[in-house]
PARO-522759 format. One record per atom (N, C-alpha, C): residue in one letter; x, y, z. Coordinates in steps of 0.2 Angstrom, whole numbers, plus 2048, in hexadecimal, padded with zeros to 3 digits. Each point is the difference from the previous one (the first is absolute). Layout:
// PARO-522759
AXYZ...
***
This chain:
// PARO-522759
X2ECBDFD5DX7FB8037FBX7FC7FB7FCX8027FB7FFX7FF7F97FCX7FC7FE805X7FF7FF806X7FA7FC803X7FB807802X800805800X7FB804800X7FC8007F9X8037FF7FBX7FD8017FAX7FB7F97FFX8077FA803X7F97F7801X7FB804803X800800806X7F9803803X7FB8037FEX8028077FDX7FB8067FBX7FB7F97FBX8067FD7FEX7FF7FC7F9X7FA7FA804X8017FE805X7FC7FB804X7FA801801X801809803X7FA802803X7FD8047FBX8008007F9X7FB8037FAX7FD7FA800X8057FA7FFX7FC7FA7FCX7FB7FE804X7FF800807X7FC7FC804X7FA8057FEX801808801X7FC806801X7FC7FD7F7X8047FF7FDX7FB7FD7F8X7FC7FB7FEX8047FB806X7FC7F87FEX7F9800806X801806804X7FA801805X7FC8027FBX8018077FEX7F98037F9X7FE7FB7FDX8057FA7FDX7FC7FD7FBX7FE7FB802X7FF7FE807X7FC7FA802X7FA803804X801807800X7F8804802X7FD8017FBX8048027F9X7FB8017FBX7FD7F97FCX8047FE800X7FC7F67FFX7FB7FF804X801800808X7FB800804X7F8802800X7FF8097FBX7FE803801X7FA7FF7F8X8037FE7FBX7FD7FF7FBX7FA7FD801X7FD7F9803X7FA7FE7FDX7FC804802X801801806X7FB806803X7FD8077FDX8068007FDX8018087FEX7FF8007F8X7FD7FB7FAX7FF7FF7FEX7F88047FCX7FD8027FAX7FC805801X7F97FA801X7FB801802X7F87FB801X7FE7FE7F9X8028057F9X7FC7FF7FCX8047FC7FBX8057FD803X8047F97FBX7FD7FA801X7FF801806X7FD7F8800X7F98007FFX7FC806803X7F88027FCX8008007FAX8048027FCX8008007F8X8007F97FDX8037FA805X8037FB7FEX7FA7FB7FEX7FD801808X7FA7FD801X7F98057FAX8018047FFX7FC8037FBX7FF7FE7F9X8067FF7FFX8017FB7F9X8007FA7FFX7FD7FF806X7FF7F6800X7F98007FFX7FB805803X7F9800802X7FD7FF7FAX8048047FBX7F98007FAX8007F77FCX809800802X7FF7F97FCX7FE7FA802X7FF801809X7FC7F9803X7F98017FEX7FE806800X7F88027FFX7FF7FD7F8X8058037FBX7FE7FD7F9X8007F7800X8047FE805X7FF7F87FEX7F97FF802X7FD802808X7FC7FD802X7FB8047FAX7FF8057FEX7FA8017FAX8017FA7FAX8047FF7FEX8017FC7FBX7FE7FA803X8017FB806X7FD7FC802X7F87FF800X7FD807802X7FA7FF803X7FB8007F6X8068047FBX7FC8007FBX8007FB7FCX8057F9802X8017FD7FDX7F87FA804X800800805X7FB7FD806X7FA8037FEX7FE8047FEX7F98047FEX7FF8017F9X7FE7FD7FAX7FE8027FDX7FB8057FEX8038037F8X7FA8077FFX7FC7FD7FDX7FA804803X7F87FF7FBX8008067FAX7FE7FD7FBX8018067FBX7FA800800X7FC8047FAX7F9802802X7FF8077FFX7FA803802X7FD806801X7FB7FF806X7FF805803X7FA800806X7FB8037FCX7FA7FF805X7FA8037FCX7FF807801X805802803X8018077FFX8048027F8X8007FE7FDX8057FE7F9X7FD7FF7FAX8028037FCX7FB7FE7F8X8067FB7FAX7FB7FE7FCX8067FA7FBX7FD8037F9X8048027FAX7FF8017FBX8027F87FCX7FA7FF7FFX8007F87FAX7FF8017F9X8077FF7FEX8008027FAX8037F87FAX7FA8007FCX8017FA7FCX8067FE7FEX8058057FEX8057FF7FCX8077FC806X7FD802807X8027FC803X7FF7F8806X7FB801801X7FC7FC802X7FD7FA7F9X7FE7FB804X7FB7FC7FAX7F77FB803X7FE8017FBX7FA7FD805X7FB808804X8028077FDX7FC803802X7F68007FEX8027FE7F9X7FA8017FCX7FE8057FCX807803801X7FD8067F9X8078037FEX8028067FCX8068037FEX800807802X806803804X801806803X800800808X7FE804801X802803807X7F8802808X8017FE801X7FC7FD806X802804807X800805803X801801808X7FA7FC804X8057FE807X7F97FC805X803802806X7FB802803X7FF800807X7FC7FB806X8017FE806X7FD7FD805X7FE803802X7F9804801X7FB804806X8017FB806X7FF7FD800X7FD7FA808X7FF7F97FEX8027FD806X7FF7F97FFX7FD7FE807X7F97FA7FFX7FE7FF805X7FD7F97FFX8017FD805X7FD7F9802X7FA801802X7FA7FC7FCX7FA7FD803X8007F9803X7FA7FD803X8007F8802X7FC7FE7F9X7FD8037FBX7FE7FD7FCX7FB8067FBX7FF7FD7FBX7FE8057F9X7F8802802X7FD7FF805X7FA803800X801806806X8057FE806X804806803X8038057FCX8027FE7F9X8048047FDX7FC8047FBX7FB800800X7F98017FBX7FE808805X8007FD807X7FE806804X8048057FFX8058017FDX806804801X8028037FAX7FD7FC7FBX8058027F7X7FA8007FDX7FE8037FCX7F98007FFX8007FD7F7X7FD7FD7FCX8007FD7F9X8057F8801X7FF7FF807X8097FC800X7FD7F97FCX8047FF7FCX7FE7F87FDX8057FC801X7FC7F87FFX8047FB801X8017FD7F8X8087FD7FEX8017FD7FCX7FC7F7801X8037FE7FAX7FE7F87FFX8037FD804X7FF7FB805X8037FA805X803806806X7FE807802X801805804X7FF7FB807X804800806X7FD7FE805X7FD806805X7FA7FF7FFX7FC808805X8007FC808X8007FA801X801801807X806800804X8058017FDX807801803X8038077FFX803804806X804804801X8028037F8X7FE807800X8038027FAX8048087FEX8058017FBX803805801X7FE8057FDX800806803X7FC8057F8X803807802X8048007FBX8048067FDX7FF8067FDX7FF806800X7FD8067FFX8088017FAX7FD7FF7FCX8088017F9X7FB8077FDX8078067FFX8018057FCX8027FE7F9X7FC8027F9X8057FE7FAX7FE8067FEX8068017FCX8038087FDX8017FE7FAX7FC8007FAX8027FD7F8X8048057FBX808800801X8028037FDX7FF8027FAX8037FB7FDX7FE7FD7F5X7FD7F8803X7FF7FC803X8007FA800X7FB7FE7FCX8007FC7FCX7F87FF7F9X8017F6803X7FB7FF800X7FE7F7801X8017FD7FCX8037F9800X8027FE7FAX7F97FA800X7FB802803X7F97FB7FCX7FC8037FDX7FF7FE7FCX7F88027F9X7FD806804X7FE800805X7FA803804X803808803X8067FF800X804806801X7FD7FF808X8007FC804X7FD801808X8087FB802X802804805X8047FE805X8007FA805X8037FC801X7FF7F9804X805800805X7FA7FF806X803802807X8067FA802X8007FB7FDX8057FA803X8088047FFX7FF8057FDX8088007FEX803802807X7FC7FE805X804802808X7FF7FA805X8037FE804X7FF7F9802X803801808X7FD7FB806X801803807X8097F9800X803804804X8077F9802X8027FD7FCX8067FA800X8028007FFX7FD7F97FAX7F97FD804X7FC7FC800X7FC8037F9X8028067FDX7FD8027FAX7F77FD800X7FE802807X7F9801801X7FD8057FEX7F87FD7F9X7FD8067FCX7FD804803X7FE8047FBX7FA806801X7FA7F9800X7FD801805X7F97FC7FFX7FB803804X800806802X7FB805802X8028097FCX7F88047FEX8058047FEX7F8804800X803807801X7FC8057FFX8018077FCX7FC8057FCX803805800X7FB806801X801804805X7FB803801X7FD8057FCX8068037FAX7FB8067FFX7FA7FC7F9X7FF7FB800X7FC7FD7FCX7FA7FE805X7FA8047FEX7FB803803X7FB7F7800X8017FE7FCX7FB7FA801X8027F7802X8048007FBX8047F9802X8077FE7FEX8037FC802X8088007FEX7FE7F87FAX8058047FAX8007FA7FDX8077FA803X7FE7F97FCX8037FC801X8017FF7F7X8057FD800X8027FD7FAX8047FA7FFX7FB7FB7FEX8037FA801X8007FC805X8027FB803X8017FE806X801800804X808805801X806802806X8038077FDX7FC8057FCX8038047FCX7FB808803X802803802X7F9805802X8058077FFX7FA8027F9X8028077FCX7FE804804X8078087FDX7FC807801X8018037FBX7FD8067FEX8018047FAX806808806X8048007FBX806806801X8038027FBX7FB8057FEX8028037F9X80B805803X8028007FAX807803801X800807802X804803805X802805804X7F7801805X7FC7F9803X7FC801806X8047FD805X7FC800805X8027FB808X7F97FE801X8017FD803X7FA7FD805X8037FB806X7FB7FE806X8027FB805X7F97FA7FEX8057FB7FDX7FD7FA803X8017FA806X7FB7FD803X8037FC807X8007F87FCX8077FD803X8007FA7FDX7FF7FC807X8007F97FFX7FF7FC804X8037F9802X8037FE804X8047F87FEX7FD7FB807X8017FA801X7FF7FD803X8057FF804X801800807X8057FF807X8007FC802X8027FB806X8027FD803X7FB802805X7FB7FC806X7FF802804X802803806X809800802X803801804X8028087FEX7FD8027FAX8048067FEX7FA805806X7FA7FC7FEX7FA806804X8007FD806X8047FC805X8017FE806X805803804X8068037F9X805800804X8057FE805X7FF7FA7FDX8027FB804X8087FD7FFX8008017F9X8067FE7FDX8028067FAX808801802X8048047FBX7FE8017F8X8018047FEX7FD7FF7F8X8087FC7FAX804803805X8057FC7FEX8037FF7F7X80080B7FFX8048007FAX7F87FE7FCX7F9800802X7FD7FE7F8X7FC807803X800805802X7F9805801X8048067FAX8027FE7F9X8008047FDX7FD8007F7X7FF8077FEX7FC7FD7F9X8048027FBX8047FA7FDX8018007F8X7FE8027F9X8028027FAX7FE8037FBX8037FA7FBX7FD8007FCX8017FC7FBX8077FA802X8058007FAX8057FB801X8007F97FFX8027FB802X8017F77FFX8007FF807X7FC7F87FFX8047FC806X80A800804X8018007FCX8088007FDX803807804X7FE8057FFX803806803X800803806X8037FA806X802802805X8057FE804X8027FF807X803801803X8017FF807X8047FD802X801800808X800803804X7FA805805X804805804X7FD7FD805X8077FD807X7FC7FE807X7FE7F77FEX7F7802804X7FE7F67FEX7FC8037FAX7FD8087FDX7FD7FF7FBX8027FF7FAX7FD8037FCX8008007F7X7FF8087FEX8038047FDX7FD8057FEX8018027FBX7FE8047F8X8008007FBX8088057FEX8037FF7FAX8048037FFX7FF8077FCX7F8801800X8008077FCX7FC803808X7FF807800X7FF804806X7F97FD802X7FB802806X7F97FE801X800801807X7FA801801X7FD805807X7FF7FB807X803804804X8007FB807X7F8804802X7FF7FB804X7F6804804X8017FF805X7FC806804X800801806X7F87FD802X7FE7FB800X7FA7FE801X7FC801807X7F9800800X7FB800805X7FB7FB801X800802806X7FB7F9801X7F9804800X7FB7FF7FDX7F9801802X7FB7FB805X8007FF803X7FA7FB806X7FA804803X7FA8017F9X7FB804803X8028087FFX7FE805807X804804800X804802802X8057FA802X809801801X8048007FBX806804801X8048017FBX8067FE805X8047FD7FEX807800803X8057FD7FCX8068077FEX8067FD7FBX8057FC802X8007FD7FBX8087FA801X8048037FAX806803805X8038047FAX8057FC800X8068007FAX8057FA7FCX806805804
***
């Protein structure tokens, strides 16, 4: 009876250690797909986050507004505006001519400031102003166009038009060319600055300077890339080239 019972007892144990080296066998396989898919799936967001954070540290942002975009210049926070209050501005268009009597063809009143270069490449900008309260801090109560400047080369207003002034655009002073905007009007005047001749060639990048400035200091800016850009907001442009009657944009 005792060696029947070995046996029973031998041939359970062998009948258990076979189950349990088929269930061990049978696990990796039988294992569900979505543990290891899940595994790999919480790995993905965080390689993706390194590589973003790489490429954002390798890219610098451009701050700014496009000329789709308006800037509220307000004394109280800006300096060098020229007057006290609130000021909206707009950029209608920006366009390259080869030169100020090309640029005559196209802007009607356009005048040249003092030491203006009229035979070099020029920029002329179709500017919206929306005079909230803004009042001018000069005797004449007339607005001075310098308070905007092209890059970072703080290149002036030295051409300037305004057209609903039916007969001629004043100049005041030197390098200073007035408008009258009484409080709660708008009007479009076209300003003007002197370029590079490779900007009307296109030849070469504009390289961080194809934007216009509002008031502010030498002093308040900043390194983005190989440019300079200001620390208070100002309009990026999408410029055009005029050659005759071709038009072709060089957009930023």
């Amino acid at each position: 009876m005792k060696n029947c019972k070995a046996k029973l007892l031998s041939i359970l144990l062998i009948v258990c250690m076979s189950g349990l080296f088929a269930l061990s066998g049978c696990q990796p396989s039988c294992q569900p797909p979505s543990s290891s898919s899940d595994d790999g799936q919480g790995a993905t967001p965080n390689s993706k986050t390194v590589e973003e954070s790489e490429a954002d540290r390798e890219t610098p942002s451009l701050p700014g507004v496009s000329m789709t975009g308006a800037l509220t210049l307000d004394s109280s926070s800006r300096d060098n505006l020229g007057w006290s209050g609130v000021m909206n501005v707009e950029i209608k268009s920006a366009t390259i001519y080869r030169s100020y009597n090309e640029a005559k063809d196209h802007v009607g009143h356009l005048v040249a400031g003092k030491d203006a270069l009229k035979d070099a490449p020029i920029l002329i900008c179709e500017v919206y102003l929306d005079n909230h309260d803004a009042k001018s801090d000069a005797q004449d109560e007339k607005f001075r166009a310098n308070f905007m400047f092209l890059g970072p080369d703080r290149i002036p207003v030295t051409f300037f038009a305004a057209p609903e002034q039916s007969e001629r655009t004043d100049i005041g002073g030197s390098d200073s060319m007035t408008f009258s905007l009484p409080k709660g009007d708008s009007t479009i005047i076209y300003v003007g600055f002197s370029v590079p001749q490779t900007w009307f060639d296109g030849s070469a990048d504009m390289n961080n300077r194809d934007y216009i400035a509002f008031g502010g200091s030498k002093e308040e800016y900043h390194q983005v890339g190989e440019g300079a850009v200001p620390n208070h907001d100002f309009i990026w442009l999408t410029a055009s080239v005029c050659d005759g009657k071709d038009q072709s944009k060089t957009e930023k």
